[in-house]
C-alpha positions in Angstrom: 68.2 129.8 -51.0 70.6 133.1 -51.9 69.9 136.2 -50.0 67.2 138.4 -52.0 66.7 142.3 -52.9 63.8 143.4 -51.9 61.1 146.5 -52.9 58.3 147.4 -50.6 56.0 149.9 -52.6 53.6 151.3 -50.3 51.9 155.1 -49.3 52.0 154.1 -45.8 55.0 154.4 -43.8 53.9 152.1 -40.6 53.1 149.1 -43.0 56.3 149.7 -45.0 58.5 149.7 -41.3 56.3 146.6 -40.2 57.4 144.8 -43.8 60.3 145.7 -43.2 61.2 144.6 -39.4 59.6 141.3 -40.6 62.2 140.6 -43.7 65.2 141.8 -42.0 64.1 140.5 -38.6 62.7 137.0 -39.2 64.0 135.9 -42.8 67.2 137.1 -42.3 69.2 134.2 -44.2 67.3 135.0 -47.6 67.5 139.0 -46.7 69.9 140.4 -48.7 68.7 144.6 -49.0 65.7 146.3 -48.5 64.3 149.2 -50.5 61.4 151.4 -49.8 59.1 153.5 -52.3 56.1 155.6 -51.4 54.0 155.4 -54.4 53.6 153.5 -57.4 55.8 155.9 -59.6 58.8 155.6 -57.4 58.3 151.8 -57.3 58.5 151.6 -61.2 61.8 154.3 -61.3 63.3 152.3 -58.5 62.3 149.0 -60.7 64.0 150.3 -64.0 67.2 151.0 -62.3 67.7 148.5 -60.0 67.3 144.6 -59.8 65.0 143.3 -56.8 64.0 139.8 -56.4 60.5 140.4 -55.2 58.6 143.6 -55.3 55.7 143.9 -52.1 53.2 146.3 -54.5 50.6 147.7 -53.0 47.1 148.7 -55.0 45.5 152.1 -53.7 48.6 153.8 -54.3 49.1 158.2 -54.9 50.7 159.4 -58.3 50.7 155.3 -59.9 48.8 152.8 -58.0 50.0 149.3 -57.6 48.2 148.1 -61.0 49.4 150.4 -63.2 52.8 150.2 -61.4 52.9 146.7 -61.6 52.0 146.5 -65.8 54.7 149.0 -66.4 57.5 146.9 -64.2 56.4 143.8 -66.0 56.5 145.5 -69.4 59.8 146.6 -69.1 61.3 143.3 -67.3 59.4 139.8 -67.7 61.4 138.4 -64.6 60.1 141.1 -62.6 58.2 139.1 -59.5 55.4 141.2 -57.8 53.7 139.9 -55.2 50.5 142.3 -54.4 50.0 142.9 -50.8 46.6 144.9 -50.1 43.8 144.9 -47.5 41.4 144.3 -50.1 40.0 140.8 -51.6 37.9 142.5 -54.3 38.3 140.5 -57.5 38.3 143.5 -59.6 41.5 144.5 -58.3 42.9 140.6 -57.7 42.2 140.1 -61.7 43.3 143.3 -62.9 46.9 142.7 -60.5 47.0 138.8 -62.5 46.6 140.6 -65.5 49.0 143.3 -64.9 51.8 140.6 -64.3 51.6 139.9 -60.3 53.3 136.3 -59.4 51.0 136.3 -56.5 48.0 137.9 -54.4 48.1 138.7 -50.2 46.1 140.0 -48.0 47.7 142.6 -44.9 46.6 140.4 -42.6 49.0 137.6 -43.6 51.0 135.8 -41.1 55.1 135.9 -41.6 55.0 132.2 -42.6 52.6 132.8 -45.4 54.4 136.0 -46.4 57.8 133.5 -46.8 56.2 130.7 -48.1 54.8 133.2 -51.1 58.5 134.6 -51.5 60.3 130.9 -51.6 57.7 129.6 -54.1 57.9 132.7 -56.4 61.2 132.7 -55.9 61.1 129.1 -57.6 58.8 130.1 -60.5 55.8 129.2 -59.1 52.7 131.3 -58.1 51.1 132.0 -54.9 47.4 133.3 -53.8 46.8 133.4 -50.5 43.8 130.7 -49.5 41.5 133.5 -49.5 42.1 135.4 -52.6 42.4 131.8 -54.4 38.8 131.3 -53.4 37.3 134.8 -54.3 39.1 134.3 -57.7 37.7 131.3 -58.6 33.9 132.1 -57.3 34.2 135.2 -59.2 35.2 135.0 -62.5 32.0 133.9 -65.5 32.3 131.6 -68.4 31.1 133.8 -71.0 32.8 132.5 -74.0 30.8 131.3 -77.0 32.3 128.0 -76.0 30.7 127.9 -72.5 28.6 124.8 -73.2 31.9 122.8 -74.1 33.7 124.1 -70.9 31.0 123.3 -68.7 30.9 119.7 -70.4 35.0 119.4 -69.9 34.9 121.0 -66.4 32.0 118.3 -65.4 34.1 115.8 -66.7 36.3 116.3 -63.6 35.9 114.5 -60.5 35.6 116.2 -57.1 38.8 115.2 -55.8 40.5 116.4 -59.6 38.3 119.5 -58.6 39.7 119.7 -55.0 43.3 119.4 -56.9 42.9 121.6 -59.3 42.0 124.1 -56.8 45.1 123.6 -54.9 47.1 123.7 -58.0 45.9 127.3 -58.8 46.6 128.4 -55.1 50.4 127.3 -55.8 50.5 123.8 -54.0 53.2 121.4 -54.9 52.0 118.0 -55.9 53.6 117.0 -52.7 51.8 118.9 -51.2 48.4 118.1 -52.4 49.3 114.3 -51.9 49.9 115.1 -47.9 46.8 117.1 -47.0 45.0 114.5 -48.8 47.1 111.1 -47.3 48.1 110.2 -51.2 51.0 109.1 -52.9 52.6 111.5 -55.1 52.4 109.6 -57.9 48.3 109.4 -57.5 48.5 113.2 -57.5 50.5 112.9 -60.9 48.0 110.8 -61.8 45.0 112.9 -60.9 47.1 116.1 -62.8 47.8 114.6 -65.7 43.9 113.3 -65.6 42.7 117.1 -65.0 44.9 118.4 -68.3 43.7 115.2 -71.0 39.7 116.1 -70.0 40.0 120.1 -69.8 42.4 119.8 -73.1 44.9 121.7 -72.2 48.9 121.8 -72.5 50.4 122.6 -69.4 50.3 123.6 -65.4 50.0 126.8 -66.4 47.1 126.4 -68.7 45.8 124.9 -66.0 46.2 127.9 -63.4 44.5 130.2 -66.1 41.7 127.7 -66.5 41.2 127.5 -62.7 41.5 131.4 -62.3 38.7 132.1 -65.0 35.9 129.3 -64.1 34.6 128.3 -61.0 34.8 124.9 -60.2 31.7 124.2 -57.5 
């Protein structure tokens, strides 16, 4: 992987000096440059004029906080990749940071190799919620659609081990994976994806994500 730019936006100078030590102390072949803001306003000037790879945003934030930050950044650059990094699992705030344009979700209490593991698959164009947030979003959103009867039908229509995928699909796992932590060939995890998108009748792994993220799958 090339060496990345990096923006940590946060109010709070001890957790932006630990961020720190960790990037330019442990992931130092993919470290490229550092940059620091103290609120979400800075973050979003610093954003504009400069090009990061991955922007660490914060949420409870003075001036701009991290979701308002985050929608302007995103606005103004569709490439932008903001991973949120907060002590709080609320969904209110995990939805409104998905909305706002955040690749991924973490909790402060994530280890270095989860931090880097979120980076390298973001980095790729995927998405990454820690196990954690993955699970709060999914309990937590309601089907309240007119068409809840026919998504209820279709999400029924799943089996529990294309539910136990699907899952792991919205939390950023590769098919591969999926296939090891459940002793399966790759190709029966194809299967079981392709499976999942012809009975929820939708296009894509990404319409997939969404339809993970917005109904819970018991």
């Amino acid at each position: 992987m090339r060496k990345l730019k990096f923006l940590i936006a946060d109010d709070h100078k001890l957790v932006r000096d630990g961020i720190k030590y960790t990037l330019t102390s442990q992931y130092k072949d993919i470290v490229n440059k550092v940059d620091e803001a103290t609120n979400g306003s800075e973050a979003v000037s610093l954003a504009r004029s400069r090009k990061y790879d991955i922007i660490l945003m914060d949420i409870n934030m003075p001036e701009t906080n991290g979701i308002e930050a985050t929608k302007k950044i995103t606005s103004n650059n569709k490439k932008a990749k903001v991973i949120a990094l907060s002590m709080y699992n609320e969904s209110y705030e995990i939805k409104n940071m998905v909305k706002a344009g955040a690749k991924g979700y973490l909790l402060k209490n994530t280890g270095p190799d989860e931090l880097r593991t979120a980076i390298e698959t973001i980095v790729d164009g995927g998405r990454y919620f820690s196990n954690e947030v993955a699970v709060r979003l999914i309990e937590s959103y309601e089907e309240s659609t007119p068409s809840t009867t026919s998504l209820n039908a279709r999400k029924e229509a799943l089996t529990k081990r294309e539910k136990q995928i699907l899952k792991h699909i919205a939390q950023g796992l590769t098919n591969e994976e999926i296939a090891e932590k459940y002793f399966l060939s790759k190709r029966t995890v194809d299967a079981h994806r392709q499976n999942i998108i012809n009975k929820l009748q939708v296009k894509n792994t990404a319409a997939l994500i969404r339809y993970a993220l917005e109904h819970p799958l018991d």
